[in-house]
N, C-alpha and C positions, 0 to 999 in steps of 0.2 A: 288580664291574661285568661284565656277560655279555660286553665285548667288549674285554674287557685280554687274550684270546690271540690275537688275531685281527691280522693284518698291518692298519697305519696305513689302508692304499688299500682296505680293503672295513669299519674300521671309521667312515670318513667317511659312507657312505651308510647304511651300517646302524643308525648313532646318530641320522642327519636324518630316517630312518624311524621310528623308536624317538620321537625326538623329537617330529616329528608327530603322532605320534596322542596321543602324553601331550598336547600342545597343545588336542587336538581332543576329549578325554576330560576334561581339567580345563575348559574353556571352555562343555561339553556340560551337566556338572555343576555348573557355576555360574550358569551359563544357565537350569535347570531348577529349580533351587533359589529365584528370581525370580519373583514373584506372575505371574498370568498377565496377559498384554498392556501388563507394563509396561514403560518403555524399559530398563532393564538387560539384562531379558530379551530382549528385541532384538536388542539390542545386542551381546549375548554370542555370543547363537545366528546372527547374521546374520556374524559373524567369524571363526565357526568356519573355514570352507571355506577364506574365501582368505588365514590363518594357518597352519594347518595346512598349505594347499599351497604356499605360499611359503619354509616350514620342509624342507620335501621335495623340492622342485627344487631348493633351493638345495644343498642338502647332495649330490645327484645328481650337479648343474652343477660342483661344487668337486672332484668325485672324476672327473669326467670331463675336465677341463679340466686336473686336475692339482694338487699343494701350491700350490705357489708364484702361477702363474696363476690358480686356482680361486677366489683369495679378494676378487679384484675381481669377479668372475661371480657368488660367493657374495653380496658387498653389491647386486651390483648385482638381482640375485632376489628380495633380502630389502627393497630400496625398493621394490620392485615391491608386493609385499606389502603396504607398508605403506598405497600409494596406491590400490593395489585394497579393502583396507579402509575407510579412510577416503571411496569412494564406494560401497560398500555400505551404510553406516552416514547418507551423505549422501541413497542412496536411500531406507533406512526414513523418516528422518525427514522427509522431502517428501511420502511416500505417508501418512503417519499423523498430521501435524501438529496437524490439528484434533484427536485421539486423547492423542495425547502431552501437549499445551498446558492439555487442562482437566484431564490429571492430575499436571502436576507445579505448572502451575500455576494453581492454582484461583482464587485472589483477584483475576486478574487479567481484563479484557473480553476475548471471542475475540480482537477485532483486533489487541490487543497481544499474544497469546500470539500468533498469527501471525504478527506483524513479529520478535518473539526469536527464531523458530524460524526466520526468515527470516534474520536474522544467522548465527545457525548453521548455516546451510546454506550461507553465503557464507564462512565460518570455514573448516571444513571444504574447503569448492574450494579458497579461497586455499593452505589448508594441501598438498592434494596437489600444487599448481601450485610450492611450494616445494621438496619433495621431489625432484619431476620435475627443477626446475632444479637444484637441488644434485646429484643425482646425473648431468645433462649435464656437469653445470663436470668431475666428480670423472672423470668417461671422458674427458675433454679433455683433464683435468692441467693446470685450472687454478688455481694456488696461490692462499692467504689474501693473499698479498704485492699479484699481479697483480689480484684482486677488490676491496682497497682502492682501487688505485687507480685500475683503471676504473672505479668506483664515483663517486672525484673528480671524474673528465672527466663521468660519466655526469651527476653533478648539476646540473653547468654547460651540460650540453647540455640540461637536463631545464628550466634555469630560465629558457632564454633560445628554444629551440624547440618545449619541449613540456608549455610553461607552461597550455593550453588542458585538456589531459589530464589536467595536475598539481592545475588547480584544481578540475576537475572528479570529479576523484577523492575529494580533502580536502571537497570539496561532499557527497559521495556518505555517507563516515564524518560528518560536522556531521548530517548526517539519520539516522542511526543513532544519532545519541548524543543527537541533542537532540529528536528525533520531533514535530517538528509535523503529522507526518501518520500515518496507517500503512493497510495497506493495505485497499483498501475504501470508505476515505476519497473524498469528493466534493468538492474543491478548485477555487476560481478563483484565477489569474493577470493580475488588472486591466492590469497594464501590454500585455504581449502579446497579452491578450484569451483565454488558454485555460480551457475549463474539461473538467472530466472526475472519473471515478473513480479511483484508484491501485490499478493490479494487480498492478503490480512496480518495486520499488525496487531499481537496481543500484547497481553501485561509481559507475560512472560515468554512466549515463543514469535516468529515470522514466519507467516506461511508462502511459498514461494514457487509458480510452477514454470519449471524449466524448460527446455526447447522439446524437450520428450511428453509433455503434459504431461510430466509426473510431480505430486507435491513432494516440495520439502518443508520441512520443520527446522527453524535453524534457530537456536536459543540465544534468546537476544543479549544473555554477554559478550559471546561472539561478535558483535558490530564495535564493541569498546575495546575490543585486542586484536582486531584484523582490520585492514584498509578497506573501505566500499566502492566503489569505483558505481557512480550513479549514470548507465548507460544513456539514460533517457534526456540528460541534461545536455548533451553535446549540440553543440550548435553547429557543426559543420564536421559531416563525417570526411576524412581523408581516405582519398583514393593512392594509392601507390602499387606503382606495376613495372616488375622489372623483365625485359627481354633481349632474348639474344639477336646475333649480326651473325649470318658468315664474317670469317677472317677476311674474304676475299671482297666484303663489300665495308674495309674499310675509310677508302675514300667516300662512299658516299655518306658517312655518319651526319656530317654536317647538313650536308640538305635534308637528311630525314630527321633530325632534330628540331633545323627551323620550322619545317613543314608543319609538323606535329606542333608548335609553340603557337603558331599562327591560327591553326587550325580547331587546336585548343578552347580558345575563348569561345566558339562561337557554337560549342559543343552544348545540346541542352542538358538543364538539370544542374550547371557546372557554377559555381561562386566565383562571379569573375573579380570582387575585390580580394580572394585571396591569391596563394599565389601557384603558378602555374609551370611548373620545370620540366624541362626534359634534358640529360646532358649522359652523355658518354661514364659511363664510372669504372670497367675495368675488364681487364681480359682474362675470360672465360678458358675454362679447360679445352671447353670446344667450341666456343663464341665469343663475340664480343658482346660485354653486356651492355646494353643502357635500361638508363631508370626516366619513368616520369612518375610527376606528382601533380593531385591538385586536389580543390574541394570541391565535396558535394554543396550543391544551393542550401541544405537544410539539416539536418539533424534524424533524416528518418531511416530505419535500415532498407526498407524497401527504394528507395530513393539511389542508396549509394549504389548498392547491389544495380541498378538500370544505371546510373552515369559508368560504375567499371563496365558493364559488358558495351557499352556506346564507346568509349574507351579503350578497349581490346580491337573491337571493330574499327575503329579509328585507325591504328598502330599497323595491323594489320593492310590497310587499305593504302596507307603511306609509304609503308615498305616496300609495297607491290608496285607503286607506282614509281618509282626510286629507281627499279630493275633490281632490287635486293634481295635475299634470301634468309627464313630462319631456319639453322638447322636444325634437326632433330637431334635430343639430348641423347650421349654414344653413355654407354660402361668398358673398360676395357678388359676382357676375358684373357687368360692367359693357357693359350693350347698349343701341347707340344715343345716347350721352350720360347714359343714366340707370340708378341702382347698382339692381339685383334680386338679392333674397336666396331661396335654392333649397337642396332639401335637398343634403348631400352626395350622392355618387355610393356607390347600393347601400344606399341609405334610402328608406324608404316616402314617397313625392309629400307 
């Protein structure tokens, strides 16, 4: 060993030197030995720096401070380290997510590789937020004895004042683990009335921006005492559109029913294995009504929105052809003793 003749006080720093770069030399070469861009090799190389320098102050801080004092300064360097690490490794994987997700895991849709990688970036924080504390208790000198049971008081104050936090926390993991949503997602809230996209899911809050691009914060108890209704899952948005007849065109109901039925399928954009209605359903104060129904090919909003207006146009062009008419929706005002019926307000006379 080059530093068995060397007094104890300069072979501290000169082995945490030594030590270092072996750190930073095998890390270097195991790092580069990792296909290129994939997380190991990240992972390795993004650790070098603050391993290697954490190995090397500390060893410094131990020989400066002394034997016997040095070895709380030494740990206390060497968590330094470890928390400096662990958000380096937090930073890769936030910046390359998309990168990392289709290569480790391929089977899975983006948004799910994004939500896992999203746990793991919350693993990770958690993790150095653990570190940080443990190494506060350990400069305080506070024993296993006294952290049990402050721990006890702490549950009782936890279960009776900061029961709101507590659930909202236990909310926060139940969406981690059971994922009815992930992010990207476009979710309603029937009860509250919210609706929005998911951009981030925390321990304790969802962050969500609604059709206004404005954020919301919505406490994730909330998702265990209200329904979610997960927009983004639907597989086939339904169209439904009800219109009027003149009274006077209701013999022609039936040709402009089948017409539209036929007509129907061959509509783009339209899911022709589901199903497809059109039928007479009731008479109107001042029409006769009918409904149709069918589905959109797919699940997207932009999609259904183009099958209804091809749809309306459809109806419209049926009707015409028919020799049929819709009428204009009336109010019936009451002047002078006697009911007159007038179009609505912002309809043609």
């Amino acid at each position: 060993m080059p530093t068995a003749g060397l007094p104890f006080a300069l072979q501290i720093p000169l082995g945490g030197t030594l030590l270092a770069l072996f750190a930073w030399l095998l890390l270097d070469r195991l790092g580069r030995r990792c296909p290129m861009g994939s997380l190991g090799r990240a992972l390795l190389l993004s650790g070098r720096l603050s391993i290697a320098t954490a190995i090397l102050i500390s060893g410094i801080g131990w020989w400066l401070a002394g034997q016997a004092e040095g070895r709380e300064l030494r740990n206390l360097l060497l968590s330094i380290g470890v928390v400096w690490t662990l958000l380096r490794w937090r930073s890769e994987l936030k910046q390359r997510a998309e990168h990392y997700g289709a290569q480790l895991l391929p089977h899975l849709s983006g948004k799910d590789q994004l939500f896992l990688f999203d746990v793991l970036d919350k693993l990770l924080s958690t993790a150095a937020v653990l570190v940080v504390l443990l190494m506060t208790l350990d400069l305080l000198g506070v024993s296993a004895g006294v952290l049990i049971t402050a721990g006890g008081f702490g549950a009782a104050a936890l279960g009776f004042g900061a029961r709101t936090i507590v659930e909202n926390g236990l909310s926060g993991l139940s969406l981690y683990i059971n994922r009815p949503f992930t992010l990207g997602d476009t979710i309603n809230l029937p009860g509250p009335q919210l609706l929005g996209t998911v951009e981030a899911v925390g321990w304790f809050y969802t962050e969500l921006r609604d059709p206004d691009r404005q954020r919301i914060y919505i406490p994730n108890g909330l998702f265990t005492s209200q329904a979610v209704q997960n927009l983004a899952q639907i597989d086939n948005r339904r169209i439904w559109i009800e219109f009027g007849l003149s009274y006077a065109d209701r013999g022609r109901i039936e040709a402009i029913t089948t017409d539209l039925q036929d007509q129907l399928e061959a509509l783009p954009g339209i899911d022709p294995a589901k199903e497809r209605l059109v039928h007479f359903v009731d008479y109107g104060e001042s029409s006769l009504t009918l409904r149709l129904l069918c589905f959109a090919a797919g699940g997207a909003i932009q999609d259904a929105w183009a099958l209804r207006q091809r749809a309306l146009l459809l109806i419209g062009a049926v009707v015409e052809q028919a020799g049929a008419s819709m009428p204009f929706p009336t109010r019936t005002v009451i002047s002078a003793g006697s009911p007159i019926s007038v179009p609505d307000a912002g309809d043609p006379p």
